[in-house]
C-alpha positions in Angstrom: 108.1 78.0 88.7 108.8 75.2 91.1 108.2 71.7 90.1 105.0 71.4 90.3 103.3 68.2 93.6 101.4 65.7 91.4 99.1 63.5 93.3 99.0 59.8 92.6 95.7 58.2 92.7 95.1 55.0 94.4 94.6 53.4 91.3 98.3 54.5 90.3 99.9 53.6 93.3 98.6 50.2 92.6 99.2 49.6 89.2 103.0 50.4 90.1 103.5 48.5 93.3 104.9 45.2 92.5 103.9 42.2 92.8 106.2 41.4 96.3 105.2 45.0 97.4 108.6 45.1 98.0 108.8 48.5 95.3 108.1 49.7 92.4 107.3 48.3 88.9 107.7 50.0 85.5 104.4 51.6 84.2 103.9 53.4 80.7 102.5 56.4 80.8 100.8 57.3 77.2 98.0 60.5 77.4 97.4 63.4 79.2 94.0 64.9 79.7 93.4 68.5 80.4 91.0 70.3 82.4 89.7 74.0 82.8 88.2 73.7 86.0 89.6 74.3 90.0 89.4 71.4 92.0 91.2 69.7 95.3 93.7 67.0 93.3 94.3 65.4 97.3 92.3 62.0 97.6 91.0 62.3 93.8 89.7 59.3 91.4 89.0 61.5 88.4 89.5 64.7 86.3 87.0 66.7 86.7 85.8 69.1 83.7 88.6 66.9 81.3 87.6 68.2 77.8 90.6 67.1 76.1 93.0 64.3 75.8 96.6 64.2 74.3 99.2 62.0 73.2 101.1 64.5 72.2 103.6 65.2 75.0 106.8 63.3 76.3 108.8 62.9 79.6 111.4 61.5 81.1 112.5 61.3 85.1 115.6 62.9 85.9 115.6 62.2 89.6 114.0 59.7 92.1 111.3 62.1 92.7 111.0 64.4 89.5 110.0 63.8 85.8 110.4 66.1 83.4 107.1 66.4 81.0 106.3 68.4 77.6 102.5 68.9 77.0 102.2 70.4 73.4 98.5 71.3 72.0 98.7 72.8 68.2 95.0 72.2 67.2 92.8 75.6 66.5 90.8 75.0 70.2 91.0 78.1 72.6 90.6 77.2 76.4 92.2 77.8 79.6 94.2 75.2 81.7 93.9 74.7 85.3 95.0 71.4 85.9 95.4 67.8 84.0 96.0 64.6 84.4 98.5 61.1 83.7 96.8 58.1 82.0 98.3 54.8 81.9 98.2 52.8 78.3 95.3 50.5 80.0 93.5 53.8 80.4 94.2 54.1 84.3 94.0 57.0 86.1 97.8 57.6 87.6 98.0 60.7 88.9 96.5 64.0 88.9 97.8 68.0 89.4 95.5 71.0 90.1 96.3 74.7 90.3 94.2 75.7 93.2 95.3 77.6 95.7 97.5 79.8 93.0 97.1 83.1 91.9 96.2 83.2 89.2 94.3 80.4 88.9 95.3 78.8 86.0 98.2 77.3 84.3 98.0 78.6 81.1 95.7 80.0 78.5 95.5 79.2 74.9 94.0 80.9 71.8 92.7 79.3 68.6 95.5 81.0 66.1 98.5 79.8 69.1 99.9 76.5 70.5 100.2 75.1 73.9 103.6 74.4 75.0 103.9 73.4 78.6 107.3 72.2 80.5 107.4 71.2 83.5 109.4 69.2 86.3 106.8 67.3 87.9 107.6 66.0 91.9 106.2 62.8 93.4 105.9 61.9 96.9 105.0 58.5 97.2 106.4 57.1 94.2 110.4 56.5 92.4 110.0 58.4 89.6 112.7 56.6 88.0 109.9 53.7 87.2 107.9 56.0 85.1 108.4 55.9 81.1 106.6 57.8 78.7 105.1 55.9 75.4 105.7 59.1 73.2 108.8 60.0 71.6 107.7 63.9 71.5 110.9 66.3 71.8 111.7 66.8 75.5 113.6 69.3 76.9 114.5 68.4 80.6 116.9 70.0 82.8 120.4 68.5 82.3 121.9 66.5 85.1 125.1 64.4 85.4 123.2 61.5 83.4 120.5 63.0 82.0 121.1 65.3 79.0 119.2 68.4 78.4 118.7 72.7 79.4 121.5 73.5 81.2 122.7 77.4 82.3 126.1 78.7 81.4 127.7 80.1 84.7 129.2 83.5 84.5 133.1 84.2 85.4 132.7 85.1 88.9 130.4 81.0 89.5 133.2 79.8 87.5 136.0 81.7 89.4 134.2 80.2 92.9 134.2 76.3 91.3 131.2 75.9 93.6 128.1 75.3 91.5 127.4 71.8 90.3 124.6 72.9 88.1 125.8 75.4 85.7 128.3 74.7 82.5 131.4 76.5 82.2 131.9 78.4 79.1 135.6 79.1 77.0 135.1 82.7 78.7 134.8 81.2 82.5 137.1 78.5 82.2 139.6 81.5 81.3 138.0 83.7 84.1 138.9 80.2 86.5 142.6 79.9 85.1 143.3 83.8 85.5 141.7 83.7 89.3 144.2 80.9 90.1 147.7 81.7 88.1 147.1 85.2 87.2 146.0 86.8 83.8 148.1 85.0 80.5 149.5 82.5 83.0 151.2 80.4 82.2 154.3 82.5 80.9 155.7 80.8 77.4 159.1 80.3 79.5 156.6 78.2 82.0 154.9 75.9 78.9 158.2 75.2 77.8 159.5 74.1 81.1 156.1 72.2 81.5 157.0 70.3 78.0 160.0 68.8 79.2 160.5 65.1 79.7 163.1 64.7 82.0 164.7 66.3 85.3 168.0 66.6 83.5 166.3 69.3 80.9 164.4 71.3 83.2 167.8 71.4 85.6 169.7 72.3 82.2 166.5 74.7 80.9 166.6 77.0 84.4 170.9 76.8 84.7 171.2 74.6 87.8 174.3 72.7 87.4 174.5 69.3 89.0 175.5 70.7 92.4 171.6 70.8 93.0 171.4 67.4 93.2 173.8 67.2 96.3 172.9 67.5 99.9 174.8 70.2 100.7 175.2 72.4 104.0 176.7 72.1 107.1 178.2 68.8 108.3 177.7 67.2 104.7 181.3 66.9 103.8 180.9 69.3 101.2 183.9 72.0 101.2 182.2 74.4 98.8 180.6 76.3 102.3 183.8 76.1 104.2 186.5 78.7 105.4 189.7 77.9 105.1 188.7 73.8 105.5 186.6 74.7 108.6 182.9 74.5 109.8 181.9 78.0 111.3 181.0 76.6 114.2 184.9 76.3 114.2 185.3 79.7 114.7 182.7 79.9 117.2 185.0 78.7 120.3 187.0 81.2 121.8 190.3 79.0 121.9 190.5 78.5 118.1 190.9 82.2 118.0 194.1 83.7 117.5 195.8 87.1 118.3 193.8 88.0 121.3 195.2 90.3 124.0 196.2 88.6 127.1 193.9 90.7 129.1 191.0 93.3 128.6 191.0 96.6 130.5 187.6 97.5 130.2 186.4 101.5 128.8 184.4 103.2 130.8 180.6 101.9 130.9 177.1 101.9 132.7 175.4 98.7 134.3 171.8 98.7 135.5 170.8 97.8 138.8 170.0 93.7 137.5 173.5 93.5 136.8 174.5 94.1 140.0 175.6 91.9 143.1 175.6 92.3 146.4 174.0 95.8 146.6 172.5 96.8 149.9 168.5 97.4 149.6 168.4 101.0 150.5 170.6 101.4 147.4 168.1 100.6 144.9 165.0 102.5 146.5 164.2 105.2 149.1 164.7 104.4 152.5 161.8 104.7 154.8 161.8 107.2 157.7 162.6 104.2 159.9 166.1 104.0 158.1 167.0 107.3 157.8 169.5 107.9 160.8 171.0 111.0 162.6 167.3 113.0 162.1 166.1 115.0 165.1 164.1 114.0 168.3 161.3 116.9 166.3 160.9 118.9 163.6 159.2 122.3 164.6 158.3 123.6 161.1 159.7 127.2 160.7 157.6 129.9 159.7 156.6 129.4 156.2 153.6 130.4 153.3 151.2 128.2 151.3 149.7 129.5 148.0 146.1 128.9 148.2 146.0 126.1 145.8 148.2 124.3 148.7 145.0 124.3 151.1 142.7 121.3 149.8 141.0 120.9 152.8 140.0 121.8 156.5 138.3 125.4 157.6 139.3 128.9 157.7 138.3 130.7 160.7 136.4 133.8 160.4 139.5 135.9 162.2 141.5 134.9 159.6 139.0 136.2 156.2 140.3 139.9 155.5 137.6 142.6 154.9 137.9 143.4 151.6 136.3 146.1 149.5 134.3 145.2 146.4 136.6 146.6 143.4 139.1 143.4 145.0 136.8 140.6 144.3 136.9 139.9 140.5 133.7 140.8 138.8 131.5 141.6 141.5 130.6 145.2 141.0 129.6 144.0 136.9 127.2 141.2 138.3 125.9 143.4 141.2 125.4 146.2 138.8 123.6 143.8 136.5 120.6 143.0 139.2 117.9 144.9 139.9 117.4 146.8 143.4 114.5 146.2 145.4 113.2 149.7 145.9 111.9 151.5 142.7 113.6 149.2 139.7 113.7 150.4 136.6 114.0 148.0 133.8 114.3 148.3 130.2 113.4 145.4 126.9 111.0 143.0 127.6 110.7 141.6 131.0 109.1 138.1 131.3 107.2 136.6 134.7 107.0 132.5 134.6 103.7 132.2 136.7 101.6 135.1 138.4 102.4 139.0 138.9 101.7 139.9 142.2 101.2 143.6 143.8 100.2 143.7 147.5 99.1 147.2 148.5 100.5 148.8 145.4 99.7 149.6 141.7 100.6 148.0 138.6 100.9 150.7 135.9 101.5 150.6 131.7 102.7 154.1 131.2 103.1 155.2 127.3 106.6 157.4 126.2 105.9 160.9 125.4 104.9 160.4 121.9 103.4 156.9 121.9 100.3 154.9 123.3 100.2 153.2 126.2 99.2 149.0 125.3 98.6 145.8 127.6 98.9 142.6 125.8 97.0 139.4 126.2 98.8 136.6 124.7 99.0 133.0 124.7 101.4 130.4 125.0 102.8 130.3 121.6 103.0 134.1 122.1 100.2 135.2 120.2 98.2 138.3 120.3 94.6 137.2 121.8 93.3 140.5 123.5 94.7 143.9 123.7 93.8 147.3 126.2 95.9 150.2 125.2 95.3 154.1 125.3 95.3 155.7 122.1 96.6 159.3 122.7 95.2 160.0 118.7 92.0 160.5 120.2 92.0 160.1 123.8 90.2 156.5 123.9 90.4 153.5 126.0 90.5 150.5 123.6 89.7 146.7 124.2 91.0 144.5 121.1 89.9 140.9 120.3 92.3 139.0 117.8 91.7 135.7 115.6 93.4 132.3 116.6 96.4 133.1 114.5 96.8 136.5 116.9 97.0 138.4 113.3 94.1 140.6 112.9 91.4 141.8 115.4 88.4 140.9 115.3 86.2 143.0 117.6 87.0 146.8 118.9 85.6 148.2 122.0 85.8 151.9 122.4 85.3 153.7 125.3 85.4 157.8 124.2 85.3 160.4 126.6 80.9 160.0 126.7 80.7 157.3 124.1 80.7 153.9 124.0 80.7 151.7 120.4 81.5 148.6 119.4 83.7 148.0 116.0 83.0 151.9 115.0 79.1 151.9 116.3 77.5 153.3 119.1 76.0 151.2 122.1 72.6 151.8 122.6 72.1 152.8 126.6 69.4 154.6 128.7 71.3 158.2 127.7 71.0 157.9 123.6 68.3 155.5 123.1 64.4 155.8 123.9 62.0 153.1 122.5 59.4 155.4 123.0 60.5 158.3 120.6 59.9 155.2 117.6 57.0 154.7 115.0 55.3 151.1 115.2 56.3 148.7 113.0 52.9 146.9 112.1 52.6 149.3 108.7 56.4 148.5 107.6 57.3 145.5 105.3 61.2 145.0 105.8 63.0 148.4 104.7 60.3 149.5 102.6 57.3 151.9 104.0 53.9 151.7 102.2 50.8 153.8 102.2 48.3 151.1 100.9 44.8 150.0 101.1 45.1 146.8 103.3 48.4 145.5 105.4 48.0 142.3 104.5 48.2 142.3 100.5 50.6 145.7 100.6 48.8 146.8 97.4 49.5 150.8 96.9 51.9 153.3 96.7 55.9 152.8 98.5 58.7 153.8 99.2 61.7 151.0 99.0 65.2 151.5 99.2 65.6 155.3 98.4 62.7 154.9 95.0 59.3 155.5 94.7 57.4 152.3 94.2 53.9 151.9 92.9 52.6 148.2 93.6 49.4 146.7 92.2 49.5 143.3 93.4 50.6 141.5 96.3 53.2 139.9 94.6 56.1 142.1 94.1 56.5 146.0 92.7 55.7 144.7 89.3 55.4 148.0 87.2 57.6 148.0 84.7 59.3 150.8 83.9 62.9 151.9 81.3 65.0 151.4 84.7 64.3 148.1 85.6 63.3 146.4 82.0 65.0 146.7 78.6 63.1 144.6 76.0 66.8 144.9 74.0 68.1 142.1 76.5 65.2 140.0 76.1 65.2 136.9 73.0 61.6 137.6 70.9 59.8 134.5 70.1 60.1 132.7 66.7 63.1 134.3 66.4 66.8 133.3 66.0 68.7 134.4 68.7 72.4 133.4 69.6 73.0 132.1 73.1 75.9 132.4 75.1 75.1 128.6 77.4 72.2 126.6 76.9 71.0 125.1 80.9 68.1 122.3 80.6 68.1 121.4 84.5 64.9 120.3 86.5 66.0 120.0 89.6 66.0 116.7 90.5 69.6 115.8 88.1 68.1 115.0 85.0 67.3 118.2 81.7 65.7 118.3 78.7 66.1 120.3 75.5 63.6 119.8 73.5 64.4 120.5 69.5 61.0 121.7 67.1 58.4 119.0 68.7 58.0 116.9 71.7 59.4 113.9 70.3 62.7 115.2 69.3 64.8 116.0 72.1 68.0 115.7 73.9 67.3 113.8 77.6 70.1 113.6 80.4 68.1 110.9 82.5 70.9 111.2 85.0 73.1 108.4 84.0 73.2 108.2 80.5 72.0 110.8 77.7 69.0 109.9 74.9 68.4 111.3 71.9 65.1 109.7 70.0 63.6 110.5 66.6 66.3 111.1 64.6 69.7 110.1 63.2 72.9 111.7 64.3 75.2 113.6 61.9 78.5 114.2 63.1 80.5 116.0 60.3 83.9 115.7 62.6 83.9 112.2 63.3 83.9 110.4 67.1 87.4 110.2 68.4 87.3 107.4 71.4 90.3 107.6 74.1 92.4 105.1 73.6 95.6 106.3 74.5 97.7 103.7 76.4 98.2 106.3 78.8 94.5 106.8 79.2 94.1 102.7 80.1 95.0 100.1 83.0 95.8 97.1 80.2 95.2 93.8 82.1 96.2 91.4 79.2 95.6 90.5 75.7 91.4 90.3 74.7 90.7 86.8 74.1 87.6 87.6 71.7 89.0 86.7 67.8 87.8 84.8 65.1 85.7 81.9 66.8 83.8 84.4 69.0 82.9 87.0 65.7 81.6 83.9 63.5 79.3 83.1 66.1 77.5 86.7 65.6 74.2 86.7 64.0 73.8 89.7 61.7 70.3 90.8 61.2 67.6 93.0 58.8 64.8 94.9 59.9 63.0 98.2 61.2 63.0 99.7 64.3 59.6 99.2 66.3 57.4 102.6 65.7 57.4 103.4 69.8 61.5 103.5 69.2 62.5 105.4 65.9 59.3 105.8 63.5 61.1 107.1 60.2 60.3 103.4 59.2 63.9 103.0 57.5 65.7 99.2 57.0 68.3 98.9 58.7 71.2 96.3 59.3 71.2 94.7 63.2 73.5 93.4 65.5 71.6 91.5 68.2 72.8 92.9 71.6 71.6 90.2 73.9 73.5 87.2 71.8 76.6 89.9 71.9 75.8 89.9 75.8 77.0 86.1 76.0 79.7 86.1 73.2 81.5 89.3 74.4 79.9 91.4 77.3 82.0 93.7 77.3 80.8 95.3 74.2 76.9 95.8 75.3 76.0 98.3 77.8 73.4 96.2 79.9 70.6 99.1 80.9 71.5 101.2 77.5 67.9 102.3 76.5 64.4 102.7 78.1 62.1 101.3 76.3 58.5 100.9 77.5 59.2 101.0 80.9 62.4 98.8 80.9 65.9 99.0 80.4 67.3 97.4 77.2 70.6 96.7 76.1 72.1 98.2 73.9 76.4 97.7 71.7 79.1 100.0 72.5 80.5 100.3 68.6 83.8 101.2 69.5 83.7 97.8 71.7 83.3 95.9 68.7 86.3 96.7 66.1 89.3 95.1 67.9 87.4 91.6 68.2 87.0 92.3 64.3 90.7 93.4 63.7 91.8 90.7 65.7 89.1 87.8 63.8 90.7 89.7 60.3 94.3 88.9 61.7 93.5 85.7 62.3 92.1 85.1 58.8 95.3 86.3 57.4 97.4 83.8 59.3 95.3 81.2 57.6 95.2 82.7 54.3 99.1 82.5 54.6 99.5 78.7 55.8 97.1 78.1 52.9 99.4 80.1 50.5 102.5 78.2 51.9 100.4 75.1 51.5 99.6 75.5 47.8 103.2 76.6 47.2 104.7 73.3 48.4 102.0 71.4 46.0 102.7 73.1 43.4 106.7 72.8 44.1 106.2 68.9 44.5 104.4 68.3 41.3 
């Protein structure tokens, strides 16, 4: 967290302005007060919603901005803590902090069986920090700086290594990682530390074997003779006079110089003279006759005289790419032949002929090349065919078929003039869909049928209601007042909601459609209830914050149930589900029961045992600090 922006109140800011208003003067800071509430701490006088204020907490400033503080709260209260506030030992206001604008909203939250520890570095932004004390001597725990001590962070070997961080401590482990970054692992050598324990020049000269020549300036021109030959310098032997023994004259071996070297060479020597320069050539040059290759002739036109006739087996490849295209008079081609755009035949035909054995078929396709429509001859039965196919061009979907006098659509005939008179037909006004009826009256078709290939005999309007062995068998019927084994029960009236009503109108199972009701009676469960709860099953947001204080403020209860309700007059032992619906609402289901025309609440059980197993572990933590308690009287006596 980052330090968090107190705001000084004008009544701070003037109790530590001093007297010259030239600075600050000291003040002595000596309670804290603590609020649960959100507010805007800019321009404040007061803390809102304070409920408590403590004098348990310390500070200290370890910067000209920032104190350190240490709030600490060990009493039994629970609350949550969203902002607090300074006080001054004359009571004064000095400065205020709020948590608004964070997510979440508060600071912290505290439970009856925990204690509040809060640390913070505090920033100011009018004010030194540095004339701030605190009148407690609570432990504090600031951040250690170069003056102040306190929580510092151990740097690891590479911050060490780097030697750049001015907040972190160095540990035995990186000052080693630092030492072997600069002189190598083990460094230094145990030759080194003895050299390093010597007191004098003399030792270290007589330690590494230089003798006293290392203390001399010695080289060339020093007067030393230790780097001399024969007495001299070598830049004695440098001159070519102090040499001795060389030949009177040199006669040199054969050799090459390059042009540089040279002297006095003429300029046509050292490059090709131009045409100008060239002498005894003649008045012309009339070329004799000669070739070119063809790879000679970059340029310029051949005239047509000069192009030899030659016959097609002499020009590379020609007959192969002629014999590859397709003549203009009577083609034949072979594969599939595709035509980007239209298909065009003036004064001619275009024809789909089949192979000897095969049919003869024109496809319709789209873009993506699938089948949409097909016209084919089938030689199987002599028939022209007209195919429709689906969107994915995989299946038809409709089948003209034109036969030599017949015409039928997917495997039926189409009605014409030739094989379909209206006038050969009975009236309809005596048929009742596909049934035929010989009866007394049209209108309420009572009498004798025929319907679907059976003799019918109908006495009413209503449907052919005789029953006869082939359509009833009393054997798959249940007989009243009788026990009978069901396969599924369905209670379902149509509008979401069912009913099952067990021996009496007042015991029954009701789905209302949002919650299920079962009056009259108690419910035996001989298996139990198991309840999910399965931390996969849940989204856990945090720890419950019902315990101890919340259970003791349940009321427990003795009564009956109201007649209307459950009328087996029993006593029975009550929670109250509306004072559960303040403490924790979480455990009452708010529109649980209808009762006389109004939804009641009602307690989720299962919501109810971890406040008690939590209220249970709470009383055992006190149980024990009383035990430790009783044991220290009882070891002091």
């Amino acid at each position: 967290m980052s330090a968090l922006q107190l705001h000084v109140t004008p009544a701070g800011i003037a109790a530590i302005v001093n007297a010259e208003n030239t600075g600050t003067a000291p003040v002595l800071i000596s309670h804290v007060g603590l609020t649960d509430q959100v507010f805007s701490a800019q321009g404040a006088v007061a803390l809102p919603g304070e409920f408590k204020r403590l004098s348990t907490f310390a500070g200290a400033a370890v910067a000209n901005d920032t104190i350190h503080i240490t709030i600490r709260d060990d009493s039994a209260d629970s609350y949550t803590l969203r902002g607090f506030g300074l006080y001054l030992s004359d009571g004064t206001l000095f400065a205020i902090y709020s948590h608004a604008g964070e997510a979440p909203d508060f600071i912290m939250q505290k439970a009856a069986a925990a204690m509040l520890l809060l640390q913070s570095d505090v920033r100011f932004t009018q004010i030194n920090a540095t004339s701030i004390t605190f009148g407690n001597a609570e432990w504090l725990n600031p951040p250690a700086t170069t003056t102040v001590p306190g929580v510092v962070e151990l740097a690891d070997p590479a911050e060490s290594i780097a030697g750049a961080d001015a907040s972190r401590a160095v540990t035995p482990a990186g000052l080693k990682a630092a030492l072997d970054g600069r002189f190598g692992e083990g460094a230094p050598s145990a030759f080194v530390k003895g050299l390093l324990s010597l007191a004098t020049a003399a030792l270290i000269r007589a330690a590494i074997g230089v003798g006293s020549a290392a203390l001399r300036d010695e080289g060339h021109g020093k007067g030393l003779d230790a780097d001399k030959l024969d007495g001299q310098e070598g830049s004695f032997y440098l001159a070519w006079a102090n040499l001795t023994g060389k030949p009177a004259a040199f006669t040199p071996s054969a050799h090459t110089h390059p042009w540089a070297e040279l002297t006095g060479v003429p300029s046509t020597a050292s490059r090709w003279p131009t045409w100008g320069e060239v002498s005894g050539k003649p008045a012309s040059m009339p070329p004799d006759p000669h070739t070119h290759a063809a790879a000679d002739i970059t340029s310029g036109t051949f005239d047509l005289a000069r192009l030899p006739s030659l016959p097609i087996s002499q020009t590379t490849n020609l007959q192969a790419l002629l014999d590859a295209k397709a003549p203009t008079q009577n083609p034949s081609f072979s594969g599939t032949v595709q035509v980007i755009g239209n298909l065009q035949a003036y004064a001619g035909n275009v024809s789909v002929a089949a192979l000897g054995t095969g049919n003869a078929h024109y496809w319709l396709r789209d873009e993506n090349a699938r089948n949409r429509g097909l016209l084919y001859w089938d030689r199987s039965n002599d028939t022209i065919q007209l195919r429709r196919y689906n969107a994915d061009g995989t299946a038809a979907q409709g089948n003209l078929i034109l036969y030599a006098d017949v015409l039928s659509w997917n495997g039926y005939s189409v009605w014409h003039a030739g094989n379909f008179n209206p006038a050969s037909k009975s009236d309809t006004t005596h048929t009742h869909g596909n049934s035929y009826t010989v009866n007394d009256s049209p209108a309420n078709g009572v009498g004798l049928g025929w319907v679907n290939g059976q003799v019918r005999v109908r006495v009413d309007a209503s449907a052919w209601n005789v029953w006869h062995t082939g359509n009833f068998d009393p054997n798959t019927k249940a007989s009243l007042n009788s026990n009978v084994a069901f396969a599924d029960v369905y209670a379902h009236r149509g509008n979401g909601t069912g009913v099952i009503f067990l021996n009496g109108g007042d015991r029954y199972l009701h789905w209302d459609g949002g919650r299920y009701v079962m009056p009259g009676g108690a419910l035996n469960v001989g298996g139990g209830f198991d309840f999910g709860s399965s931390r996969k099953l849940k989204e856990v947001e945090g720890p419950m914050p019902y315990g101890l204080a919340e259970v003791r403020r349940i009321a427990t209860l003795i009564g009956r149930y109201k007649s209307e309700y459950v009328d087996d007059g029993r006593r029975r032992l009550f929670f109250d589900a509306e004072q559960f619906m303040e403490v924790m609402p979480e455990a009452v289901n708010a529109q649980g029961v209808e009762f006389n025309g109004e939804d009641v609440p009602t307690i989720k059980l299962d919501q109810v045992m971890p406040p008690a197993y939590r209220a249970i572990a709470q009383l055992a933590d006190l149980v024990d600090e009383l035990r430790a308690e009783v044991a220290e009287l009882k070891a002091a006596r």
